[in-house]
C-alpha positions in Angstrom: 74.5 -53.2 -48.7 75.6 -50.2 -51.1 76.6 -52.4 -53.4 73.3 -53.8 -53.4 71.6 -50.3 -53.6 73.7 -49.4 -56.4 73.2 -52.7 -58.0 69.2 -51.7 -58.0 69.8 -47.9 -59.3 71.7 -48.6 -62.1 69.0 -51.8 -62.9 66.7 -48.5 -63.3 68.1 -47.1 -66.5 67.3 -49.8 -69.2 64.0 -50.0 -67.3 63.2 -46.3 -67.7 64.7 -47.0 -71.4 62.1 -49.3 -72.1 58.8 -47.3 -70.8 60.0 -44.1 -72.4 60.0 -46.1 -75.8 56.9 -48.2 -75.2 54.5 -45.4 -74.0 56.2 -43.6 -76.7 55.1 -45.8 -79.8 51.6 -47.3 -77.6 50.2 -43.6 -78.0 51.6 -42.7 -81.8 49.6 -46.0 -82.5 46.9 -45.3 -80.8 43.4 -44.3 -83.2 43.1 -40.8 -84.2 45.5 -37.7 -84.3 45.2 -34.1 -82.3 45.0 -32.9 -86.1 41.6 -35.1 -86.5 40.2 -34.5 -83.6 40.5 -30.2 -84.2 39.0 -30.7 -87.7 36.1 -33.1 -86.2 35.5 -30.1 -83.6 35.5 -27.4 -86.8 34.2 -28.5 -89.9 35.7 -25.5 -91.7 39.4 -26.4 -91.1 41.1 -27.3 -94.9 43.7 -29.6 -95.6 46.0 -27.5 -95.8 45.4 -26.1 -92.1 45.5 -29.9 -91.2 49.2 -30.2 -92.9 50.0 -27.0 -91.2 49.1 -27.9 -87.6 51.0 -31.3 -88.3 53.8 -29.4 -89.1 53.4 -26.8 -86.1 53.4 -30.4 -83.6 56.2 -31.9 -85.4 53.7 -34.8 -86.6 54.8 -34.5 -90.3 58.2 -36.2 -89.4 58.8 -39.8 -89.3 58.1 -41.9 -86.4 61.8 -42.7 -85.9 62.4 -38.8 -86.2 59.9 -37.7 -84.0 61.0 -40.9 -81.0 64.5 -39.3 -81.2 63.5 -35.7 -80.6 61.5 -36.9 -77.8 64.2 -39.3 -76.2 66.6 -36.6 -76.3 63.9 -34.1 -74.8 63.3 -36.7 -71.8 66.8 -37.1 -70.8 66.7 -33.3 -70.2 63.3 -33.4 -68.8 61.5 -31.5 -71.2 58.4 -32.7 -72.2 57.9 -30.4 -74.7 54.7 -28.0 -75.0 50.9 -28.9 -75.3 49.4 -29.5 -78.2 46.1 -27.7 -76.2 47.0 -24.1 -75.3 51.1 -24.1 -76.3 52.0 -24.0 -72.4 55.1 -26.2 -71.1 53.8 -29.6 -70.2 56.0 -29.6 -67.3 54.6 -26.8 -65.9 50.8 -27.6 -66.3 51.6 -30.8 -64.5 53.1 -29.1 -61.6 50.1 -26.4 -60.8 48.1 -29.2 -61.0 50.0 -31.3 -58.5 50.0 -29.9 -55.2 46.0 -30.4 -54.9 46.8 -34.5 -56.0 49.4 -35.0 -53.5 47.2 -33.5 -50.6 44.0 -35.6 -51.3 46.5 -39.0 -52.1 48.9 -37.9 -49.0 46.1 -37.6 -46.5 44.7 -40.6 -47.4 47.3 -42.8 -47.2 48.4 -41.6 -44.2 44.6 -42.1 -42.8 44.9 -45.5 -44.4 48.0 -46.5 -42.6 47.2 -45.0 -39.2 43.5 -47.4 -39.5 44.9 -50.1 -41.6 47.9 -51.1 -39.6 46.4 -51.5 -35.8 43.2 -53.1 -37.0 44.6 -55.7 -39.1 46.8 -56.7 -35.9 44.0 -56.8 -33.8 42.1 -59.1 -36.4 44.8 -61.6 -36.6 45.3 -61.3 -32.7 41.6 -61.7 -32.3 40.7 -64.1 -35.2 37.3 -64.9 -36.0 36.0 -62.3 -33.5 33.6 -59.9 -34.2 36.1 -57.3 -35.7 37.9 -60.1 -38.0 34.2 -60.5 -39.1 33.5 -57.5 -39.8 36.4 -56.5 -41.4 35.9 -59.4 -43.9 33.0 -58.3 -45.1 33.8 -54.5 -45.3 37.0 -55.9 -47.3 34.8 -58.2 -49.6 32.9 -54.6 -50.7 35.2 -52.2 -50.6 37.2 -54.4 -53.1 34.0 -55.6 -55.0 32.3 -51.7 -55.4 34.1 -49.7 -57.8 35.1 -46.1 -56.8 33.2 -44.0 -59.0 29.4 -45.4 -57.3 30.8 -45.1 -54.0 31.5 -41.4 -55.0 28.5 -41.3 -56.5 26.5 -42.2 -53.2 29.0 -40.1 -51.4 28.0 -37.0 -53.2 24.3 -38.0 -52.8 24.2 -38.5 -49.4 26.6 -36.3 -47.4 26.3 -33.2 -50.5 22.5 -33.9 -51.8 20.7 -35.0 -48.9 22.4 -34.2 -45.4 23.6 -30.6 -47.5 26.9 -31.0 -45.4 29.8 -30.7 -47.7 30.3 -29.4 -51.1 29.8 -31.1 -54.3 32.6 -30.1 -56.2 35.9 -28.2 -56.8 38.0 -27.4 -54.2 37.4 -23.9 -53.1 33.8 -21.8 -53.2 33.6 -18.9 -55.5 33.5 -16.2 -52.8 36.3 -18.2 -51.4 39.2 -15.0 -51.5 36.6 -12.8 -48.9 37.2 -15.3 -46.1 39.2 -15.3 -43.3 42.7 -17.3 -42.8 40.1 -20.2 -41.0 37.1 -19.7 -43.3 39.5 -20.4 -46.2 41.0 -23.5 -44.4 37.5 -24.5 -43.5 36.3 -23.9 -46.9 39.5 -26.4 -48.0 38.5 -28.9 -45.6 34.7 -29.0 -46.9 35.8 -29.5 -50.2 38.8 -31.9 -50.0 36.9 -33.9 -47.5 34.8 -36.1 -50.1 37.4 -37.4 -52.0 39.5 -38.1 -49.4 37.1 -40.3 -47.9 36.5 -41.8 -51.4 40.0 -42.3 -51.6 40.6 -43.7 -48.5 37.9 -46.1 -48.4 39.1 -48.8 -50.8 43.1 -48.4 -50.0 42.1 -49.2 -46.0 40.0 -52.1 -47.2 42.9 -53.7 -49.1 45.9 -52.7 -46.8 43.8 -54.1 -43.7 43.4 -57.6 -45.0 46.6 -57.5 -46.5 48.1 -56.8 -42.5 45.8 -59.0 -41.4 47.4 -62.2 -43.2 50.7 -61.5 -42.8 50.4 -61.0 -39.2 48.1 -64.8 -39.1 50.8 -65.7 -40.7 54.0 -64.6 -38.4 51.9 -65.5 -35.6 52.4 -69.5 -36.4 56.2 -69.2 -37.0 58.0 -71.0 -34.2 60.2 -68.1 -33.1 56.5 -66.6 -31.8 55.5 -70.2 -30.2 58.6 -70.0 -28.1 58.3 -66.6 -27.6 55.3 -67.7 -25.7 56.8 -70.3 -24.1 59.5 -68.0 -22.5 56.3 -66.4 -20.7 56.7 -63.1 -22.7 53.9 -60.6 -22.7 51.2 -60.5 -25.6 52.5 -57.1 -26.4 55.7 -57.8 -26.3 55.1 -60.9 -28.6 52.8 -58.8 -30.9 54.2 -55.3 -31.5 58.2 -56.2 -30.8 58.5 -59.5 -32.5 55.6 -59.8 -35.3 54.8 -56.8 -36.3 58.2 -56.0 -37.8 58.5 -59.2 -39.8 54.5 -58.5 -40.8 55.4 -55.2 -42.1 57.6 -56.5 -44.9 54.3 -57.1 -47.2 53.1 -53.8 -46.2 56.5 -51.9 -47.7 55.8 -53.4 -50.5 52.3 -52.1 -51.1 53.2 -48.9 -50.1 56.2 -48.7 -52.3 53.6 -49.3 -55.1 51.2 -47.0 -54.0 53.4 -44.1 -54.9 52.4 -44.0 -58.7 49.0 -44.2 -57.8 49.6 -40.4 -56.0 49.4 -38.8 -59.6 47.7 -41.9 -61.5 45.0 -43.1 -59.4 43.3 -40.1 -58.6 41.8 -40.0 -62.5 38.3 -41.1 -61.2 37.5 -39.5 -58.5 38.8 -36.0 -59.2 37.0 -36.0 -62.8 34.0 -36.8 -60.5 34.3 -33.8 -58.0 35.8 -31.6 -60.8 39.0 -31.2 -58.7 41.8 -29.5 -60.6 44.3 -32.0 -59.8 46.9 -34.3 -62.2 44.5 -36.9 -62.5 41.9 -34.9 -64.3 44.6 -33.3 -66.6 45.7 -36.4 -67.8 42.1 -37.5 -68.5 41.6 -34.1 -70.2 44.7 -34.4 -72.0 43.5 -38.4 -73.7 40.4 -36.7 -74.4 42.1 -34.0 -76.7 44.5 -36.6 -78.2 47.2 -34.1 -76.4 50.5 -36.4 -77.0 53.7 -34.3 -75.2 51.1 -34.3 -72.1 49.5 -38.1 -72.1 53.4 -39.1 -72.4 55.1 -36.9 -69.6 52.2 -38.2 -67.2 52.9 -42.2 -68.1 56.2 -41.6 -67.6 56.3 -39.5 -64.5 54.2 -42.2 -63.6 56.1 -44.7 -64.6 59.1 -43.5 -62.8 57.5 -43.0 -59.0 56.8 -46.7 -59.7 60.5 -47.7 -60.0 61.1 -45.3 -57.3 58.7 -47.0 -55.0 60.3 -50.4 -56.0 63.6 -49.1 -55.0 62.1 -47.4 -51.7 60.5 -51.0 -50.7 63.6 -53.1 -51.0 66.2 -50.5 -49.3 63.3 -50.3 -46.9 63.5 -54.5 -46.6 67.0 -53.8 -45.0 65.9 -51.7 -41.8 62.8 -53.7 -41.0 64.5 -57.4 -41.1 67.9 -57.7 -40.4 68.0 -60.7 -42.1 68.0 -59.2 -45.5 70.6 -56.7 -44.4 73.2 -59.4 -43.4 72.8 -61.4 -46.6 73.0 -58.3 -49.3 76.2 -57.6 -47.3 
C-alpha cells in the first residue's frame, strides 16, 4: 500500500512539469499583450512607454528566457507580481480565497448530505415517484446553464419576493451591526450563490449515486444477501452503499479544482470578491503572472484530488487494498 501511494506521488512531478509548461506557452500565445491592451485603454501612451512597460514585465526577453525565470519562480512558489497594481500574485489570490472556499465548501457539503440518501432511495425505489422526479430535475439541472438559473435566482428571490440581497457579500453599513446582524447579513448575501452552486452539483452527484447503487443492487453477493434473509437495511447501507461509493470518490476527488475554478460564473454574476472573479478580472487585463498561478493552483488541487480518490479506493473496498499490497 505505501509503495503504491508513493508510486502515485512521485507520478505527480512530470505531471505538474508538463501543466506548468503548457499553461505557460498556451497564454504567451494567446492574442494580445498587457502592453496592448494599456495603450488601447490610453491613446496617449508612445512607443517608447510601450518598450518600457515591456521591459518593467520582463516581456522584452525571449520566450525561452522568460519560461525559465518562471519555472524557477514556481518551484519556489512565487508567482511573481501583477502586472495590474504590482501586488504579489500569491497574496491577491489568498484574500480572495476564503469567500470561494465558503460558498464551494457549503455547497458540496449540502450536495453530499442531499445527493447521497436520495440517489439510494431512487435505486431502492426504482421507477417510483422520487426516481421520476429526480430524472427529470437531473435532465434540467444538467441541460440549464448556471448563469440563467442565477439570473432567475436573482429575479425572483432579490427582485420580486425582496428577500435576499443582490450582490456582494456584505451590506455597506455592514461594520455597525451586531456579532448576529453581521452573520445574518453574511448568510443573506452568501445564500444565492450557494443555492446556484448547489443546484447543478446535486443534480449530477444524485444520478451518478443513483446508477451505481442500480448497479450493486444486481451483483450476486446482494441476491444472496437476500437469500440469507438479511434486512433491507442491512443489505442497502452495510453491503451496497460502500461498493456504490467508489464512483462517488471519484467525482468528489475532481470536484476539488472546481473550489477555486468553477466559481468564475456565478461570483462575476453576484459581484462576490472571491478567486473566481479575480481570475476572470485578471484574463480581462491580459494580467499573465496572475492567469498562470490560478491554472496552475488549479491544476494542482486536480492531481491532488486524483491522489485523494485512489488512496481513498483503499478504505472503502478492501479489495483494492489487498491487491496494491
Amino acid at each position: 500500500m505505501f509503495n503504491y501511494f508513493l508510486k502515485r506521488l512521485l507520478s505527480i512531478i512530470p505531471l505538474a512539469f508538463g501543466i506548468v509548461t503548457l499553461s505557460f506557452f498556451i497564454i504567451h500565445l494567446t492574442p494580445g499583450k498587457p502592453v496592448t491592451l494599456e495603450q488601447s485603454l490610453n491613446p496617449r501612451v508612445s512607443p517608447e512607454i510601450r518598450q518600457r512597460l515591456e521591459k518593467l514585465y520582463g516581456l522584452d526577453k525571449p520566450l525561452h528566457a522568460q519560461y525559465l525565470q518562471w519555472l524557477f519562480k514556481v518551484a519556489r512558489f512565487d508567482f511573481g507580481y501583477s502586472f495590474t497594481d504590482e501586488r504579489p500574485v500569491i497574496k491577491k489570490i489568498l484574500e480572495r480565497l476564503p469567500v470561494t472556499l465558503t460558498i464551494n465548501f457549503a455547497s458540496l457539503l449540502i450536495v453530499l448530505f442531499l445527493a447521497i440518501p436520495i440517489g439510494v432511495r431512487c435505486a431502492v425505489k426504482e421507477g417510483m415517484f422520487l426516481d421520476k422526479f429526480m430524472a427529470i430535475y437531473a435532465f434540467l439541472g444538467f441541460a440549464l446553464p448556471t448563469f440563467w438559473i442565477a439570473l432567475l435566482c436573482i429575479d425572483f428571490f432579490c427582485i420580486r419576493l425582496g428577500w435576499l440581497p443582490v450582490s456582494g457579500i456584505k451590506s455597506l453599513d455592514f461594520a455597525y451591526y451586531s456579532f448576529f446582524g453581521k452573520a445574518i447579513d453574511l448568510a443573506k448575501h452568501l445564500a444565492l450563490p450557494i443555492l446556484v452552486s448547489t443546484i447543478s452539483g446535486f443534480a449530477a452527484l444524485s444520478r451518478y449515486m443513483r446508477s451505481s447503487m442500480s448497479e450493486i443492487l444486481t451483483q450476486p453477493y446482494i441476491r444472496a444477501a437476500r437469500a440469507r434473509g438479511l434486512p433491507d437495511n442491512a443489505i442497502f447501507y452495510r453491503h451496497a452503499l460502500k461498493n456504490a461509493l467508489l464512483p462517488i470518490v471519484t467525482i468528489i476527488g475532481l470536484s476539488i479544482p472546481g473550489l477555486i475554478g468553477g466559481s468564475v460564473i456565478f461570483e462575476s454574476i453576484f459581484a462576490i470578491p472571491g478567486a473566481g472573479r479575480l481570475f476572470f478580472e485578471a484574463v480581462m487585463m491580459r494580467d499573465y503572472p496572475l492567469i498562470m498561478a490560478e491554472i496552475v493552483i488549479t491544476a494542482m488541487l486536480t492531481l491532488a484530488g486524483n491522489l485523494m480518490a485512489d488512496i481513498s479506493y483503499a478504505f472503502i473496498d478492501p479489495r483494492i487494498r489487498y491487491q496494491k499490497s
